[in-house]
N, C-alpha and C positions, 0 to 999 in steps of 0.2 A: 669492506665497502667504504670505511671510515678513511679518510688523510686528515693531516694535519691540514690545510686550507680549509675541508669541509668543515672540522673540528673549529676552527675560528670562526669561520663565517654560522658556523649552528651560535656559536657563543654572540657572534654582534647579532644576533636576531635574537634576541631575546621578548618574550613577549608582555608588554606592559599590564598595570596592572589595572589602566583601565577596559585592554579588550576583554579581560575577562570579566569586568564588570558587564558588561556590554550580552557577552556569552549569555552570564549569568540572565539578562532581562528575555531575553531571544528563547533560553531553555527552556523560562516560564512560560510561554507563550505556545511555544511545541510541544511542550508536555503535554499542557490541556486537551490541544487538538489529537494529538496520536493517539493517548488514551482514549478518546472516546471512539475512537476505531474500533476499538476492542471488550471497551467495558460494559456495552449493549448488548455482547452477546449472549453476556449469562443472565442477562433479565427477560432474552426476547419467549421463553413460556410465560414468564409473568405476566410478560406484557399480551401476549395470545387468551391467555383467563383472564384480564381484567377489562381488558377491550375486546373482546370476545371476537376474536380474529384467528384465522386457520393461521399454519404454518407459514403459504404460501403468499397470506397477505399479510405479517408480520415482520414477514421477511427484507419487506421493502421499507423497515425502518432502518434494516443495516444498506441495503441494496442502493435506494434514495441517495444513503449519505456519501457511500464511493461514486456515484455518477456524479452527484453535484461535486466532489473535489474532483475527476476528471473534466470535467465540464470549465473548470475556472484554473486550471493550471495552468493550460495554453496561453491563456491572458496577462501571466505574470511579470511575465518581460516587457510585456508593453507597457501595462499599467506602470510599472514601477519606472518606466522609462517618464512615462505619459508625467506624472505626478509624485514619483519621489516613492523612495523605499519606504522612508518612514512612514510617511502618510498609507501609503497602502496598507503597511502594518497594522498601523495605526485601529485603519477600517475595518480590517479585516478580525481583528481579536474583537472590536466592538459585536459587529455583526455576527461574529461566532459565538458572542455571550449574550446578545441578545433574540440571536436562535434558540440558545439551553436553555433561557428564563422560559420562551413559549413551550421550549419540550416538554417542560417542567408542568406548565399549565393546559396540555393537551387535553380532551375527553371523549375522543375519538380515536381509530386507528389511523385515517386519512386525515386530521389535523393533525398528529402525531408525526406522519411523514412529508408531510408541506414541510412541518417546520424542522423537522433533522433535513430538508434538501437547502432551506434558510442558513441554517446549522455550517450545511457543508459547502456551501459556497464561501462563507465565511473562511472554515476553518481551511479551505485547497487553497489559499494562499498564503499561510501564515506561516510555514515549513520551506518552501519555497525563497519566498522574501527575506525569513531570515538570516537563511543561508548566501543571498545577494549583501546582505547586510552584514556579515562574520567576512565573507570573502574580501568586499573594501578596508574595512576594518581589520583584517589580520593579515592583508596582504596576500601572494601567491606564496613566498618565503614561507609564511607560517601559516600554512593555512591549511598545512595537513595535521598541524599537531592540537589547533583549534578544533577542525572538525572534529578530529576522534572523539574531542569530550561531547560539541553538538550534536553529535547523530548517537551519543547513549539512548535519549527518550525513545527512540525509534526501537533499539535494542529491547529495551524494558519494559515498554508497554504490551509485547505480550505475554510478560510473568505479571506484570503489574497491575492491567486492566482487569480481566476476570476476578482478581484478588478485591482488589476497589470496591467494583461493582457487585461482587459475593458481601463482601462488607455492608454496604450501603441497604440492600435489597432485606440483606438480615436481621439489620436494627429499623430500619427507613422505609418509606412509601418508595415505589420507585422512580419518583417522580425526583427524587433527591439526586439522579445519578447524573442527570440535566442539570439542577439548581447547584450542584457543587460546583458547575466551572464557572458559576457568578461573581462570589468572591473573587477566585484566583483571576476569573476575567479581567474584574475591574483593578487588582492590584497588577497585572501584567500591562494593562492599559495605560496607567499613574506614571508607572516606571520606567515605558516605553517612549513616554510624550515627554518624560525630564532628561533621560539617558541618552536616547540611540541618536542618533548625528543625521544630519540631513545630506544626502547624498545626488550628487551628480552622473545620472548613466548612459548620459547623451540623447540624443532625438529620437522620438518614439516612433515617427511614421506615422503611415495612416493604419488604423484597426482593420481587419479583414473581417469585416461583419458579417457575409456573405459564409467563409468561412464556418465563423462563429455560431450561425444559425442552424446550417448544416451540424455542426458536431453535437449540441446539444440538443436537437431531435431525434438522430438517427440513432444512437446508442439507447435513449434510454425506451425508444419503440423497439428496438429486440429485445432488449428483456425482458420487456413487458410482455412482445408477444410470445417469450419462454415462459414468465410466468403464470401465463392464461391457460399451459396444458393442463395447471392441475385442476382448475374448475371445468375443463370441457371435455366430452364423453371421446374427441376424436383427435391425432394430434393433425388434422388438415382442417380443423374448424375454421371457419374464414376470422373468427377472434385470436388466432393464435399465427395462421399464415399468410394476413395482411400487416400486422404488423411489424413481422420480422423481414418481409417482402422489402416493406416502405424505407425498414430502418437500414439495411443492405443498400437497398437503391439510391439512398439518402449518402449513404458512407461513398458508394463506387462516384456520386455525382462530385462530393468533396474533393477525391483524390483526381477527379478532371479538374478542378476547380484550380487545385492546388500548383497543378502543374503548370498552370497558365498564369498565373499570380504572380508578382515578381515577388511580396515579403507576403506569403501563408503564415495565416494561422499556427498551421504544425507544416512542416517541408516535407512530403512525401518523397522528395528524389534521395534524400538520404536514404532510401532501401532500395536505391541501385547498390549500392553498399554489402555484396553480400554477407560481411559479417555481421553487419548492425542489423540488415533483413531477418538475420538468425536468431541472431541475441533479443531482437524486439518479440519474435514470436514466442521466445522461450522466457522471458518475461513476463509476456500476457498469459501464458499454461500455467507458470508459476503463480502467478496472482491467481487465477484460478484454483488452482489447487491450495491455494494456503487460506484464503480470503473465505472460500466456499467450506474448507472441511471444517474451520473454527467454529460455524454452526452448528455441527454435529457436535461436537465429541460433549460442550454445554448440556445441549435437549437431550443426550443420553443418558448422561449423570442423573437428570433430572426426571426424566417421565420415565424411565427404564428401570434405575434403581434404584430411586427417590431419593434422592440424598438432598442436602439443603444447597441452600445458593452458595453462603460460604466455603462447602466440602469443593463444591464443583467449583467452585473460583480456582482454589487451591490445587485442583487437581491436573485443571488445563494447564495449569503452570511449567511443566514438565517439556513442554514443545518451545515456550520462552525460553526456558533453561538452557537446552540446548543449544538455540540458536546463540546465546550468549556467550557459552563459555566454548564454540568453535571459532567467533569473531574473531579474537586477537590472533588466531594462528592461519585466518585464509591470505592475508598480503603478502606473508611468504612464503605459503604452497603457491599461491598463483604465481609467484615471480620464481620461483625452482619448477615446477613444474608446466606453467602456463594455465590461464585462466580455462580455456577449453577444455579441458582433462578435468580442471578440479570441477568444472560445472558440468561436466559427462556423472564425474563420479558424484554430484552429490546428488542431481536429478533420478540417477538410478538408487541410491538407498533412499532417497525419496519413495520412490516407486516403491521397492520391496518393502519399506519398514510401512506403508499404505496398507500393505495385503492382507496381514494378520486384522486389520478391523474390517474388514469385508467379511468375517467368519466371525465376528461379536458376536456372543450371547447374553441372556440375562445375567447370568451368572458367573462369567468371565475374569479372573484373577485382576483385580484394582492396581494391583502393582507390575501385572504384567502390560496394562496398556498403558502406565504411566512411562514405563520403559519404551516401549515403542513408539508414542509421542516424546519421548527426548530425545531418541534416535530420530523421529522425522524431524524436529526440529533440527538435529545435525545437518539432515540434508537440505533443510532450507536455506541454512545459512554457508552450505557450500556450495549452492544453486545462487542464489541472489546477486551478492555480490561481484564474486567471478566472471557469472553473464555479463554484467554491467563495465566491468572494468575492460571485458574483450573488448566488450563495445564502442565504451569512449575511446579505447585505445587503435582500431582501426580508423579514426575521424580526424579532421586537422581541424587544428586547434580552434578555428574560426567557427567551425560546425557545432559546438559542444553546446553553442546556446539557445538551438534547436533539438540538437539531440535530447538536452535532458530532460526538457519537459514532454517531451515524444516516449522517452521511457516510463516516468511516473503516469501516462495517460493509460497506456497499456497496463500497467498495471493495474490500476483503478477499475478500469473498464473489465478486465478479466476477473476481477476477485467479485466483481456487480455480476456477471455473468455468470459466473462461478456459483456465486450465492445463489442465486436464483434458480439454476437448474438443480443442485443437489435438493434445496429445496423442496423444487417441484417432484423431484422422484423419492424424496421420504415423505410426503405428502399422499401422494399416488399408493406407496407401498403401505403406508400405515392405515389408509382407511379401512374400515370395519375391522382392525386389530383387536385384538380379543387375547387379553394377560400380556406380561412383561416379555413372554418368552419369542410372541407371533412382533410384539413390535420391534423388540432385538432387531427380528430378522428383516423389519426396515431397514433400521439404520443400516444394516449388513450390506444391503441393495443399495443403497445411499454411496456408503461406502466403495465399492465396486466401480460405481462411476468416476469416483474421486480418485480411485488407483490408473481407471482407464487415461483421466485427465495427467496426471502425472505421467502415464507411459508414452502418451502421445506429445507430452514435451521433449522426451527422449530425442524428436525426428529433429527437431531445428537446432538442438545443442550439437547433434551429433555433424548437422549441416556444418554450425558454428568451428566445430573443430576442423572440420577437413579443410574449411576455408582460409584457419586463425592463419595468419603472416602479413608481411607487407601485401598491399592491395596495387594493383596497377593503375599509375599514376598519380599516385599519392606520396608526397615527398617524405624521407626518413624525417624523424622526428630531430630538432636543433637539441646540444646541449643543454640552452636553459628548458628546454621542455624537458629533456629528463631529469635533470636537479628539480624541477619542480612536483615532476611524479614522484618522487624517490621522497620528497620531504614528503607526501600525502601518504604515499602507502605506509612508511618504515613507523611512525605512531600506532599505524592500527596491528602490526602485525608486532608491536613491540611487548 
């Protein structure tokens, strides 16, 4: 794939040594935020005994904080248009550390999740912007060999996070697991306002507030009204089937909204697209299933077969694992094989390696589902990226800056959804449990659903693939678009 022109042209691009200075302030700042994605979830029993809250409504400490970064992703291109990358950065690690200090001082469970929805408005644009802010900064030339180091924290925060927050919970109040991103808040913030460059991204338009309004009601009234099945005797109670009514209604009124808009909020007509219609569905199952099963396998560790926060830190590490060490090798199965097939195949050991924790017991070999959680993280990470690469790759080039934040919303919003139904059904299954062995057989049911959720991602990959190729009327891709793909993938897959 190498010649002697590309071999020069890799050599005058060379990449200085201030963008990685730059890297470096941006990574500080993404860590903080993706961590706390994850590090909540081996404290949310803690958090259930001390604020004496069910499952169902603890849940919405993790649940809150994915709707609030779906909620403010949509926004990022504007804002940053609006006011400048840095400045949003700027704002958005402020507000996201002074979210953690209120988490920190919560004494309630619903003060608690006000302020992770604080929390995550903060933190849903700080991963986003940075990445607008590495892209100027490292150019298109280099800006696949940049990212591969900027999306590690992404990689590592789910061996990283559980570990953290197993730490924290073990020596610490849990109220430490909010107060740690104070510090690093404020040195990410110092460093951010003397290093990162003030950038120019053109005119912002007018905000689609209308838009705007619509998307953060209507999302987070379905889950609400998913999470109301576990406190009510019928699932047609009008607390559980007005809300998801309102939130649906809410959603189908946006996508008329959208259609009629000339610059939407999010562009719905990209899923005339049927690959990208594919890929977004299988993104949102995916999030679903990854987002929703990380609650479980914590609260098992922990109420099933008592083990300390630090064991179960340690133990969920095994689904990080995996996804880490298949990373380097999916840019070049997808580019030999095509991203469809790798995301058929990793969706279904997704699926299968699910099955064995629907049949959990008390007494279950520790090492046999550490195995199987690193086998599903195999398939997340040959699920994830794949879909996403079909994706962008059916879109011209002008589309992509719609498209991306239409993927991460999906995301966000399934693993919310996600959350909240498995939830609601180890909630349902556990009540009046009696010994380790009857609530096993929770989680088991929990479980079940979380396989179902995976198997039903199956239908849009499988869309995905029949569809994958050039689309009709959509021009082949120019040379420098492929030299520019080719420097992005060829770091990750190196």
């Amino acid at each position: 794939m190498s010649s002697p022109d590309r071999t020069s042209k890799s050599a005058g691009d060379r990449i200085e040594p201030y963008v990685w200075k730059i890297a470096g302030v941006v990574i500080l700042g993404m860590t903080m935020s993706i961590l706390d994605t994850t590090i909540v979830n081996v404290a949310l029993d803690t958090l259930g005994r001390d604020l004496h809250s069910t499952i169902a409504q603890i849940q919405w400490v993790a649940t809150g904080y994915l709707l609030a970064l779906a909620a403010v992703i949509p926004l990022t291109g504007w804002s940053a248009r609006r006011f400048g990358a840095k400045r949003v950065y700027l704002a958005s690690i402020g507000l996201f550390t002074l979210g953690s200090a209120l988490c920190g001082l919560a004494e309630s469970s619903t003060s608690l999740i006000l302020f992770r929805v604080l929390q995550g408005i903060g933190g849903g644009m700080i991963m986003p912007v940075a990445q607008m802010i590495m892209a100027e900064v490292a150019g298109p030339k280099r800006m696949g060999r940049v990212m591969g180091i900027v999306v590690m924290p992404a990689m590592l925060a789910p061996i990283l996070g559980p570990v953290v927050g197993g730490l924290i919970l073990q020596n610490l109040h849990w109220s430490w697991i909010f107060f740690v991103n104070v510090p690093i808040g404020i040195i990410a913030g110092v460093l951010g306002w003397r290093m990162l460059p003030h950038s120019d991204l053109g005119e912002a338009g007018r905000l689609d507030w209308i838009g705007l309004g619509l998307l953060a009601t209507s999302m987070p009234l379905i889950v609400y009204g998913l999470s109301e099945i576990a406190t009510q005797e019928s699932f047609v109670a009008p607390a559980v089937v007005w809300p998801i009514v309102g939130g649906l209604v809410l959603t189908l009124i946006f996508g008329w909204h959208a259609l009629r808009t000339e610059r939407p909020l999010l562009d719905v007509r990209l899923y005339a697209n049927r690959i990208f219609a594919a890929a977004s569905l299988t993104t949102f199952g995916l999030g679903a299933a990854l987002f929703g099963a990380m609650i479980l396998v914590p609260l098992y560790y922990q109420q099933v077969r008592g083990e300390s926060v630090i064991v179960t830190g340690l133990l969920v590490g095994p689904q990080g694992l995996g996804m880490l060490l298949v990373a380097p090798w999916i840019a070049r199965m997808t580019d030999r094989f095509g991203g469809g097939r790798v995301a058929v195949v990793g969706v279904a050991v997704l699926t299968v390696s699910s099955l064995p924790l629907a049949f959990i017991g008390a007494d279950t070999s520790i090492a046999f589902i550490s195995f199987v959680l690193f086998v599903r993280g195999v398939g997340i990470g040959l699920s994830f990226i794949p879909t996403t690469t079909v994706a962008f790759a059916a879109l011209r080039t002008d589309q992509l800056s719609d498209a991306t934040p239409q993927m991460n919303v999906l995301q966000r919003v399934g693993g919310a959804i996600g959350t909240a139904v498995l939830a609601v059904v180890l909630q349902r299954a556990s009540a009046g449990a009696q010994g380790p062995a009857e609530l096993a057989g929770a989680f088991g049911t929990a479980y079940w659903w979380s396989v179902g959720i995976c198997a039903a991602s199956l239908i849009p990959v499988l869309v995905m693939l029949r569809a994958e190729g050039p689309q009709e009327g959509s021009p082949p891709p120019t040379a420098e678009e492929i030299e520019v793909a080719e420097e992005f993938v060829e770091p990750l897959g190196a």
